[in-house]
N, C-alpha and C positions, 0 to 999 in steps of 0.2 A: 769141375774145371772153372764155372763158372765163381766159385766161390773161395777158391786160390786167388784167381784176380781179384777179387773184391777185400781180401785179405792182403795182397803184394799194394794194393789202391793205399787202404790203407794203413798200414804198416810205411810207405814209402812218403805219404802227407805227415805223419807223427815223426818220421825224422827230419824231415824238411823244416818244421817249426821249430821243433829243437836247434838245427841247426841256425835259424836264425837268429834265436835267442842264445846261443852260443856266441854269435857273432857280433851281437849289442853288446854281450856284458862283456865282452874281450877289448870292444872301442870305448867302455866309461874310462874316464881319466883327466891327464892332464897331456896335450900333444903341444908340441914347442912349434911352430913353424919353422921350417928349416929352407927351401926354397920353394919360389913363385916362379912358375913360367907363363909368359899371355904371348900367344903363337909362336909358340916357340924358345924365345928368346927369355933369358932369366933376367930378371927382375930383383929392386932394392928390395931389401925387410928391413921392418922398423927393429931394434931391438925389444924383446920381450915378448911378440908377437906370437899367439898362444890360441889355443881353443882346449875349451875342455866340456866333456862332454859327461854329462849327468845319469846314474840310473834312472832316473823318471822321465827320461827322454826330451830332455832340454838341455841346450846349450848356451856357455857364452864364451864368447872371443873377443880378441882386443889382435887387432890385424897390423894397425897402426893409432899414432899417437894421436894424430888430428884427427881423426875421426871420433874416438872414445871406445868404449866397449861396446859389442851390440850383444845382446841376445834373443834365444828364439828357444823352437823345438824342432827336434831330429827324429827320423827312422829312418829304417832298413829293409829295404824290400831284397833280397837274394844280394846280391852285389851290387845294386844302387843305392844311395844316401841322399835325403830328401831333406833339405837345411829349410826351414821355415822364418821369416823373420814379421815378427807384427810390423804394424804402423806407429811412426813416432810420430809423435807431434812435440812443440814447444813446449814454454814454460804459460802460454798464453791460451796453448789448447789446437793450436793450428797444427796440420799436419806437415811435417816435413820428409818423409819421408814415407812413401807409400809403403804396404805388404809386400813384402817377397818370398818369391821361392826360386831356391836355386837345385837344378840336378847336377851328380856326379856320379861318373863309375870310379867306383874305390875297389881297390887293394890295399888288403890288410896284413901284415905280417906281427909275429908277437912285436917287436919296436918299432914298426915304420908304418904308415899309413898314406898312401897314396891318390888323390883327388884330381880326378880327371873331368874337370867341367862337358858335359853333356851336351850336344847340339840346339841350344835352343838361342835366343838374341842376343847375349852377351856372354857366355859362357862358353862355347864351343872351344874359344881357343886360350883357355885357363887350368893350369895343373898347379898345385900345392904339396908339396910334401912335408911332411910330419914324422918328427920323433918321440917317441912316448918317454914322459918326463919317468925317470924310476931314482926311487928314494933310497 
């Protein structure tokens, strides 16, 4: 008995991994931004406004124009997505921009991907959705 459960143990970890790495390589790509909602309410998008998201588990995006492009590094833990961004500094060396991290529960479908900013100081009330650019 006791050695059926330590087989269903694992047997049930080896598809869970699988399934996550299922789940990464289904989100590399190119995603369009298609709409922004911050509490609710929808919100402009710059035109061209994109993320795309790397098998080596980096990303970059260009969200809007005045800001530039940023990037970082991304995982997947079960249905959350962990957006990493370094520190920028200048052309002088100063920092302008601290490290971030941002959480989201996502939904994934084969074209649409869904970002649902996470309760933490600025995100709680942020949703993105995205369509997978196909060639």
């Amino acid at each position: 008995m006791r050695v059926f459960f330590l087989l269903g143990l694992i047997g049930g970890l080896i598809t869970g991994c699988a399934t996550q790495v299922k789940e990464k390589k289904e989100l590399e790509g190119y995603w369009i931004l298609e709409e922004v909602y911050s509490s609710g309410l929808q919100q402009q998008i710059s035109d061209g406004a994109h993320i795309v998201f790397k098998g080596d588990g980096t990303y970059s995006a260009l969200l809007n124009a005045e800001s530039g492009p940023m990037t970082g590094k991304w995982n997947i833990q079960s249905n959350v997505m962990k957006l990493w961004q370094p520190e920028i500094t200048d052309m002088h060396g100063d920092r302008s921009i601290e490290p971030y991290m941002s959480t989201w529960q996502m939904s994934l479908s084969e074209n649409w991907l869904i970002l649902d900013g996470l309760p933490t100081y600025d995100m709680q009330h942020l949703k993105l959705v995205l369509h997978r650019k196909v060639d």
